[in-house]
C-alpha distance (Angstrom), angle and dihedral (degrees) to the residues before:
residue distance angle dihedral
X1 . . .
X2 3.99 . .
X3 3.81 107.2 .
X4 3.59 103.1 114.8
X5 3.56 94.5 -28.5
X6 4.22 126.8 139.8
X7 3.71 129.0 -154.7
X8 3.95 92.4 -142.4
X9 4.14 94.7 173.6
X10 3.93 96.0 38.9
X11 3.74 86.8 -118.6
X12 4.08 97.3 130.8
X13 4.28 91.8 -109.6
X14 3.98 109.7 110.7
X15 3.97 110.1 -149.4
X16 3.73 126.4 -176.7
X17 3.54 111.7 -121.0
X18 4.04 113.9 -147.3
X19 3.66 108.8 -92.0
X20 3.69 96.9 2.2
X21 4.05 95.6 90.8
X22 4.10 91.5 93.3
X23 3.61 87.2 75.9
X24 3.80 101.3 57.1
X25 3.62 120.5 165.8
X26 3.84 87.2 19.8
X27 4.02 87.0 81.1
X28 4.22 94.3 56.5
X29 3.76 91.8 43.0
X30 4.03 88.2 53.9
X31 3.46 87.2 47.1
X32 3.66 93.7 46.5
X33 3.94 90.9 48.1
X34 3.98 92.6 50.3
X35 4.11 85.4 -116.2
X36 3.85 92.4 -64.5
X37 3.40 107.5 126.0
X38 3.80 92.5 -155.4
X39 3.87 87.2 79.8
X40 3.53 94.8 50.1
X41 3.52 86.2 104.8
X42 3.39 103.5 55.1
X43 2.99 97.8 58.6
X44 3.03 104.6 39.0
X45 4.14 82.2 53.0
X46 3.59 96.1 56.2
X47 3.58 130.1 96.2
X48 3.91 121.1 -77.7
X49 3.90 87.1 -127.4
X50 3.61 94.4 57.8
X51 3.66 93.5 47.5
X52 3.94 94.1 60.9
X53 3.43 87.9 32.4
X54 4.17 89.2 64.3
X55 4.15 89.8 32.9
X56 4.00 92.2 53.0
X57 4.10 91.3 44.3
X58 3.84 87.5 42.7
X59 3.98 86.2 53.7
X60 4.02 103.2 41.9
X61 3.96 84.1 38.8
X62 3.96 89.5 56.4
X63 3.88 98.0 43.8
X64 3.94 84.5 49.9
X65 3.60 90.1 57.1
X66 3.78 88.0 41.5
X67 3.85 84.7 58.6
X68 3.79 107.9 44.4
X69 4.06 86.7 50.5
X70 4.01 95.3 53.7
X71 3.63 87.2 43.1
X72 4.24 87.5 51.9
X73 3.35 87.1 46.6
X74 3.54 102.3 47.3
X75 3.74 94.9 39.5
């Protein structure tokens, strides 16, 4: 799910874009830093656990979302 992946909309789902895998991690950490690469450091800086702490609650809080709009729509 995270190698080399980017979150280009913000919406928690990481997808490769064509010739943009070489810079792997790079995509997650702008991601992480809202594209401002004056927080590249921090995050980069903080703790691995944290990291997939905030990418696995970024996922499961997406797919939530993802579920309560279906169900609006569909109801």
């Amino acid at each position: 799910m995270f190698n080399g992946s980017v979150d280009d909309d913000g919406d928690g789902e990481f997808n490769t874009a064509q010739g943009l895998a070489r810079y792997g991690w790079l995509h997650v950490v702008e991601s992480l830093a809202e594209r401002d690469i004056t927080k590249f450091k921090a995050v980069l800086d903080s703790p691995a656990a944290e990291v997939f702490t905030h990418l696995t609650y970024m996922a499961d809080y997406t797919a939530l979302q993802k579920q309560l709009i279906r169900q609006a729509n569909n109801g």
